[in-house]
N, C-alpha and C positions, 0 to 999 in steps of 0.2 A: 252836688252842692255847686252853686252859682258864683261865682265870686268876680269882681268888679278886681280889671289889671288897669290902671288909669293911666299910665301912662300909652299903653296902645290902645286905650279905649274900645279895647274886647272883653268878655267876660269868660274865660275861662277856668277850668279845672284845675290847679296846681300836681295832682299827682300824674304820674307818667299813664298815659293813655296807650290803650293798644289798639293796633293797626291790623285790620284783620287780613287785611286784601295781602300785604307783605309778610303773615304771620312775622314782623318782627314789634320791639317794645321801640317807641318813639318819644320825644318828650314832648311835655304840652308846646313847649314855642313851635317845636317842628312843626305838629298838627295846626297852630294854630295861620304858618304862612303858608300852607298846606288850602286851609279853610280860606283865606284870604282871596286865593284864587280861582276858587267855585261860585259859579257862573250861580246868581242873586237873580229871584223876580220879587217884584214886586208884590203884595198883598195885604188886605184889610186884618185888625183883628179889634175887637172890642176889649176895653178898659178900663175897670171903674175907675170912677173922677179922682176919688181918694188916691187912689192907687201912678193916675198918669199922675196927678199935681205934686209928688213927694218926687216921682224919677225925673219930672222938668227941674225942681229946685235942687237934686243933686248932681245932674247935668249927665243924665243916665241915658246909654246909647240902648233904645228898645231894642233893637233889630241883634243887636250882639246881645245883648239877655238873653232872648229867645232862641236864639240859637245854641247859646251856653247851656240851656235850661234843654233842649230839645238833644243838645249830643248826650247828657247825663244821663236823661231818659232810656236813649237807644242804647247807650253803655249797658245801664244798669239790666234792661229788656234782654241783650243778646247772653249778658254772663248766665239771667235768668235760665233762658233757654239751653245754654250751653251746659249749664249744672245738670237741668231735666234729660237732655240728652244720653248726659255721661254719667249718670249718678249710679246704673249700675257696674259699668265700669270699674268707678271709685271704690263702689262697695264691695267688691271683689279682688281691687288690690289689698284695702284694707284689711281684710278678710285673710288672703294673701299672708301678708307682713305678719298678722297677729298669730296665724299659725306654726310658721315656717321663718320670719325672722326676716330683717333686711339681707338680703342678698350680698351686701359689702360688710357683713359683719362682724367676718373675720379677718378683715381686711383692715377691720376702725385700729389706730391708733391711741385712740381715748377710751 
């Protein structure tokens, strides 16, 4: 999801984004002065009229949409990938628990 932060005139994500390089969790401001400082080129893209005349009258920065719109993507693409990767994994711990129980579970004070 794309969302318009007006006051820094970037379009980011609200919930906490993960960083894969430092497997640690980061919050979107982090990534976002993170982003600020990768190195930008310049390039065309095509727009319907419809479409530019609504983001000039809202006073909508393209270049941060698209970038907003383009990390959501790659988010969404690697969890993709990361599920497919691991899913048998999952299904083996699951497998796992359902047989034989959580391991701390006589441990639970609840």
């Amino acid at each position: 999801m794309c969302i318009l932060y007006k006051k820094h005139a970037h379009f980011i994500n609200y919930e906490a984004a993960y960083n894969k390089q430092f497997h640690r969790k980061e919050t979107v401001m982090q990534l976002t002065a993170i982003e600020t400082r990768t190195k930008r080129k310049p390039t065309n893209v095509t727009v319907r009229v419809d479409l530019l005349q609504i983001a000039r009258e809202d006073k909508i920065n393209l270049s941060g949409m698209l970038e907003g719109c383009l990390l959501d993507y790659g988010k969404k693409k690697r969890e993709k990938e990361w599920l497919e990767r691991n899913n048998k994994a999952i299904s083996d711990i699951n497998d796992f628990v359902e047989a034989y129980g959580l391991l701390s579970d006589e441990r639970r004070l609840f």
